[in-house]
N, C-alpha and C positions, 0 to 999 in steps of 0.2 A: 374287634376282639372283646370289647366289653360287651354287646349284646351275646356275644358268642356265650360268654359264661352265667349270664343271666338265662338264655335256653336251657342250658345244662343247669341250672338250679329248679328253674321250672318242671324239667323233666324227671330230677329226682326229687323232689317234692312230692310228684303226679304217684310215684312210684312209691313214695313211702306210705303216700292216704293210700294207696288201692292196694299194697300189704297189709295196712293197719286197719283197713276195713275189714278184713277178711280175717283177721285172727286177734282174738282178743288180750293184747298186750298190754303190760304197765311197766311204769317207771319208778321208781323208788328212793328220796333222795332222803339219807339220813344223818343227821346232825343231830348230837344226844344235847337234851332230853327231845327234841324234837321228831317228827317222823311225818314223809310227804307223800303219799298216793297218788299217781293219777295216771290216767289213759294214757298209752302212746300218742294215740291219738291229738290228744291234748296237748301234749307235751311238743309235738311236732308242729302245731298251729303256734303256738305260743313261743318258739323258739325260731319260728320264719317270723312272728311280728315284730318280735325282741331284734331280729337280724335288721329288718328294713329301717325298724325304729333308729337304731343304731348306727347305719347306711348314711341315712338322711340327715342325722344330725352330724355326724362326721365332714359329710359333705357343705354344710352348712357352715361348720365350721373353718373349712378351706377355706371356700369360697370368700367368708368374711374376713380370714387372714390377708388375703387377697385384694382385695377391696384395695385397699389403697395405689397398690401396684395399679389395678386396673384404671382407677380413675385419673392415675398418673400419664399413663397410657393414651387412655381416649383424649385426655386435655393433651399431652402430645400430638397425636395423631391428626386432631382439630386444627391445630395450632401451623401443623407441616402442610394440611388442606389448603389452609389458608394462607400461607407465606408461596406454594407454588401458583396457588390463582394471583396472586399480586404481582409472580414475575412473568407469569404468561399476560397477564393482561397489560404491562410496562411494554414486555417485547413487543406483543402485537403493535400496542399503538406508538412505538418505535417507529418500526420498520412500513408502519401503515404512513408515517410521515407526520404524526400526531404529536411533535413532540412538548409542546407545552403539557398535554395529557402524561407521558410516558412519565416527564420529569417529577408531575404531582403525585401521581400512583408511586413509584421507585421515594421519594422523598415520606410520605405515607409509611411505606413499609420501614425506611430506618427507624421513623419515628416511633414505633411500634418495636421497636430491637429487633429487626432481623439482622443476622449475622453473617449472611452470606455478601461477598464483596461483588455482586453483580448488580443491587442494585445503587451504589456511589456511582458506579462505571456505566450504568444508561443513565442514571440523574445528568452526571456530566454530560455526556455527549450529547442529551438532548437541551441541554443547555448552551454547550457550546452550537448547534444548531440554531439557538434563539440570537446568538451574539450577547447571550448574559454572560460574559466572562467569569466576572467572582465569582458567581453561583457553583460556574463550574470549578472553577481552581477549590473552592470552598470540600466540593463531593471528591475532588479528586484525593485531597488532605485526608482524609477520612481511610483510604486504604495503605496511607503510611503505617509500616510496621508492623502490616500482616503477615499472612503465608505466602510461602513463594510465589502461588498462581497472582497472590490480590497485586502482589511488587510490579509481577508481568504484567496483569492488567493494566495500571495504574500508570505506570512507563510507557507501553506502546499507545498509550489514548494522548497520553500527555506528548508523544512524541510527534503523534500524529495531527494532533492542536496546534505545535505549534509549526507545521507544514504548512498547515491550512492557511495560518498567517505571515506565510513568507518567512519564517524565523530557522530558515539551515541548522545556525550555529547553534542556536538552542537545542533543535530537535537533536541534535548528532550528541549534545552533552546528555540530553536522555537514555540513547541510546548506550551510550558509555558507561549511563550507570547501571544500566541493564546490566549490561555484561559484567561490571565489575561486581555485580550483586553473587555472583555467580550463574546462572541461568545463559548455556548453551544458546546464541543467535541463532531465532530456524529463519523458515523461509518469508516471515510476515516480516520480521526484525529487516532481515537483509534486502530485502521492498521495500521498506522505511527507510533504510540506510542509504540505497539507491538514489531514492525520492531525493535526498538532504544534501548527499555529493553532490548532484548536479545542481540543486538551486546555490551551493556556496561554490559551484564552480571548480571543484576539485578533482579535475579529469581522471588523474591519473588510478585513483581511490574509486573514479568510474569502473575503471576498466577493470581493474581485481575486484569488484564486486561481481560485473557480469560473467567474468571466470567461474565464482564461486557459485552463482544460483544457475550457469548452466552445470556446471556439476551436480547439483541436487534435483537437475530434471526442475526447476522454476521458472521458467523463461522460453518462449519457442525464439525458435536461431533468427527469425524475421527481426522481432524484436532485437533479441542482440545485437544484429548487424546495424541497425540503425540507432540505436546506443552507443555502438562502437565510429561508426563515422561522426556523429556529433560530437563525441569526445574529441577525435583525431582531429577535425574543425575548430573547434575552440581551443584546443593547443597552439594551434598555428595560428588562429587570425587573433589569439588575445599575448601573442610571445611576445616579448621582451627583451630576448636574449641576445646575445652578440654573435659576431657573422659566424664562429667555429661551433656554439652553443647550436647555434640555428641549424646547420651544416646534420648534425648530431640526430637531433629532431628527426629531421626529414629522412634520415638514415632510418632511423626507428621505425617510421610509418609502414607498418604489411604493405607488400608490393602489390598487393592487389588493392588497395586503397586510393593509391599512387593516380591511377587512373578516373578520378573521380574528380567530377567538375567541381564540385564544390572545397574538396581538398584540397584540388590545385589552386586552385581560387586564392583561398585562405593563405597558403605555401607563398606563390605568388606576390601579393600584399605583405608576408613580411620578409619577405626578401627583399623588396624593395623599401620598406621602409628602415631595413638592416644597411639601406645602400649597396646592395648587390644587382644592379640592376641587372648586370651580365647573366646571372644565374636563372634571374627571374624570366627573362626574355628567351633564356635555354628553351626552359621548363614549359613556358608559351610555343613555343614554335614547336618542341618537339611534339608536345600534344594538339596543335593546329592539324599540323602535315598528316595525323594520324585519322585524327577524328574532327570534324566542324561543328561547334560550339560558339553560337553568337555571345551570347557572354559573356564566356573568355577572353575571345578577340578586341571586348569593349576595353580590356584591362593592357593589351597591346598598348597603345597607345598611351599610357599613363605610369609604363616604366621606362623611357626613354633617359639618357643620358649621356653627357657627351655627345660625340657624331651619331647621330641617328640617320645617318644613309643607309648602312646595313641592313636597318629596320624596315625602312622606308620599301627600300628593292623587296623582300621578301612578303611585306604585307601586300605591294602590287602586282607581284606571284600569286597572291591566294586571289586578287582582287578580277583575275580573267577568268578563275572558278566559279566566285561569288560576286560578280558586279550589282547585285541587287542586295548586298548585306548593308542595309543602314549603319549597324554599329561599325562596322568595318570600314567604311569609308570615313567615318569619324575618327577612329583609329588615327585614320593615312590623313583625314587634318588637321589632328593635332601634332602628329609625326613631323609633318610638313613646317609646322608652327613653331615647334623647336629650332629647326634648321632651317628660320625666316624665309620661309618660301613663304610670302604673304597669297601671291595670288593662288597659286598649286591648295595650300588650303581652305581659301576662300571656295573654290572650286569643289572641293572634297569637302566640306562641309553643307555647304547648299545641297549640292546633291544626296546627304544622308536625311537634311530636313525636308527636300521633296519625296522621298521615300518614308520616314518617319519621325516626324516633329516630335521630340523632345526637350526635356529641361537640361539633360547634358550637350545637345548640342546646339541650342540656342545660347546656352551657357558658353561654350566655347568659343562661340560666333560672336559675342562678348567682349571676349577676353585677348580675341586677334583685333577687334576693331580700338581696342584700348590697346594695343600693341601698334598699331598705324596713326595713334594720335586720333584716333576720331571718338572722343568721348562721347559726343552727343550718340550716334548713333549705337556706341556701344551701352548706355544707359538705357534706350530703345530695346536692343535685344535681353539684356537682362531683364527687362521687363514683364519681354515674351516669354522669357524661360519660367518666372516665377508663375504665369499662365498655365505651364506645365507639372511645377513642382506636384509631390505628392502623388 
C-alpha cells in the first residue's frame, strides 16, 4: 500500500511538470506589507522537496521514538535465542546419556536467571543419574512454589527418585501431594502410582489401579492380566488371616484365576498353614485329576495330617499314570513317612532320587533316616542335599 501511493505521487507530480511546462503559470502568495511571485513551476518543485523534507524527518522521528522499544526487543529476542539453545543443547546431551554435560549446561542457564522450570528438572535428573543425591534434592527445591506445571514436574521427578531407590512409601506420599495440590492424576501419575503399590505390597490398591488405566486405554490387557495374577498370588501366599477370612479370599479370586498353578499354589500353602489341610488337599486333587502339574503334586505331600492313607491311595492312583514323576513319588514318600511306613518310603524316595536327585529329596531321605535312629547316615544325606541346595 505505501509504494502504491508513492506511484500515485509520482504520477501526479509527472502531470503537474508536463501541464506547467506547457502554460505559463504563477503563484501569488500575499501577506501585507509583503508580496511573493513565482512560477508554478517553482512552486511545485519546492513544495515536493518541502514534502520529502518533511516525510524524512517525521520518519526519523518515529523511528527514534522507537528506539528504545526496539533495542528492548532485539536484547529480548537475543536473550530467548539464547535460553532455547541452552535447553536444547541440556536435552540433547540428556537423552544422549551425557548427563554430567546436561546437568552443567541446565545449572549454567539458572545461573544466568532463566525462569523456565525445565531446567531444575534435567539438573535433577541428571544428577540423580550421577547418584549425586543433594545436588539433586538441592534443583529439585528450586521449583517449590511455582506454577502448576513446575509442582507436576517437581512431584513426578521426585516421585519417580524415589522408586528408583526402593522408597514405596515415600513415592506414594509424593504422589498424594500431587493430587492434594490439585492437579487431576493422568496416565504418567497412575504408572507411578502402579510402580509404588506393588514395591509396598499393596495388592489390593493393585487392582483398582489396573481398573482405572485400563479405562483410559493405558495398559494392553497382556499386561493387565499379569498384574492381576501377581496381585491374586501375593494375597494368598503373603495372608495371614484366619480359616473363615481365608475361605472369604479364595471366594473372591475370578474363577478363571482359580485354575492357575501358580494361584493354586499360593491358595494351597495357606491353607495349610491356616491348618486346613482338608481343604488344601481338595483343592490339590481336584486340580491333579484335571490337569498334570509336577509342581503341584510336589506340594501333595507337604499337606498331610492326621491319617494320610486317603492321600496315600489316591496319589498311587495318579502314580500308574505317571510312574516316572520324580516329584510324585516324593510326594508318596513323604506320604508314607507320616503314616511310618519306613520302608514303603524309603522305597519311594530312592526311586524319585534315581529319577532326579534333588535337595528336597535328599533332604527327606534325611529326615526318615533320623526317624529310624540312624543319625550317622542321616547327617550323610543332609550332606548330599546341601550338594543340591540352590
Amino acid at each position: 500500500m505505501k509504494y502504491l501511493i508513492w506511484i500515485l505521487l509520482i504520477f501526479f507530480a509527472a502531470i503537474v511538470l508536463a501541464v506547467a511546462s506547457h502554460e505559463m503559470s504563477y503563484v501569488l502568495f500575499v501577506y501585507p506589507p509583503y508580496r511573493i511571485e513565482m512560477s508554478f513551476l517553482l512552486f511545485a518543485l519546492i513544495y515536493i522537496f518541502v514534502f520529502f523534507i518533511s516525510y524524512v524527518l517525521l520518519r526519523l522521528t518515529l523511528t527514534t521514538l522507537k528506539l528504545p522499544s526496539f533495542v528492548r526487543n532485539f536484547r529480548l529476542e537475543r536473550s530467548q535465542n539464547k535460553a532455547r539453545k541452552l535447553l536444547n543443547d541440556s536435552l540433547n546431551a540428556y537423552f544422549e546419556g551425557r548427563y554430567a554435560t546436561a546437568e552443567r549446561i541446565s545449572a549454567k542457564a539458572i545461573k544466568n536467571g532463566e525462569v523456565t522450570g525445565l531446567h531444575p528438572i534435567i539438573a535433577a535428573r541428571a544428577a540423580h543419574e550421577l547418584h549425586e543425591f543433594d545436588k539433586r534434592d538441592t534443583y529439585l527445591a528450586m521449583n517449590e512454589g511455582k506454577s502448576a506445571g513446575d509442582t507436576t514436574m517437581r512431584l513426578m521427578s521426585k516421585a519417580r527418585f524415589q522408586l528408583d531407590q526402593k522408597q514405596p512409601e515415600k513415592a506414594l506420599g509424593s504422589l498424594k501431594e500431587l493430587s492434594e495440590s490439585g492437579i487431576r492424576k493422568h496416565v504418567g501419575a497412575l504408572n507411578l502410582e502402579l510402580k509404588a503399590q506393588q514395591l509396598a505390597k499393596n495388592w489390593d490398591e493393585v487392582l483398582e489401579l489396573v481398573k482405572k488405566l485400563e479405562r483410559q486405554n493405558a495398559i494392553d490387557s497382556v499386561s493387565a492380566e499379569q498384574i492381576r495374577l501377581q496381585a491374586w498370588h501375593e494375597k494368598l501366599r503373603e495372608s495371614t488371616l484366619d480359616i473363615t477370612a481365608l475361605n472369604a479370599l479364595w471366594k473372591s479370586v475370578p474363577g478363571r484365576y482359580k485354575d492357575n498353578a501358580r494361584i493354586l499354589s499360593a491358595a494351597v500353602q495357606a491353607f495349610c498353614e491356616a491348618s486346613n489341610h482338608r481343604k488344601a488337599q481338595r483343592l490339590l486333587s481336584d486340580f491333579l485329576n484335571s490337569q498334570w502339574d509336577s509342581r503341584l503334586v510336589a506340594l501333595y505331600g507337604d499337606c498331610s495330617s492326621g491319617d494320610a492313607t486317603e492321600q496315600i491311595e489316591q496319589a498311587e492312583k495318579w502314580l500308574n499314570q505317571h510312574n516316572q514323576d520324580a516329584k510324585l513319588l516324593l510326594a508318596l514318600g513323604k506320604l508314607c513317612m507320616h503314616q511310618k511306613l519306613w520302608g514303603k518310603a524309603q522305597n519311594y524316595i530312592d526311586a524319585s532320587i534315581s529319577l532326579e536327585p534333588s535337595y528336597e529329596s535328599f533332604n527327606a531321605l534325611g529326615q526318615l533316616a533320623e526317624k529310624m535312629g540312624k543319625r550317622e547316615l542321616a547327617q550323610a544325606h543332609f550332606q548330599k542335599a546341601l550338594q543340591y541346595a540352590g
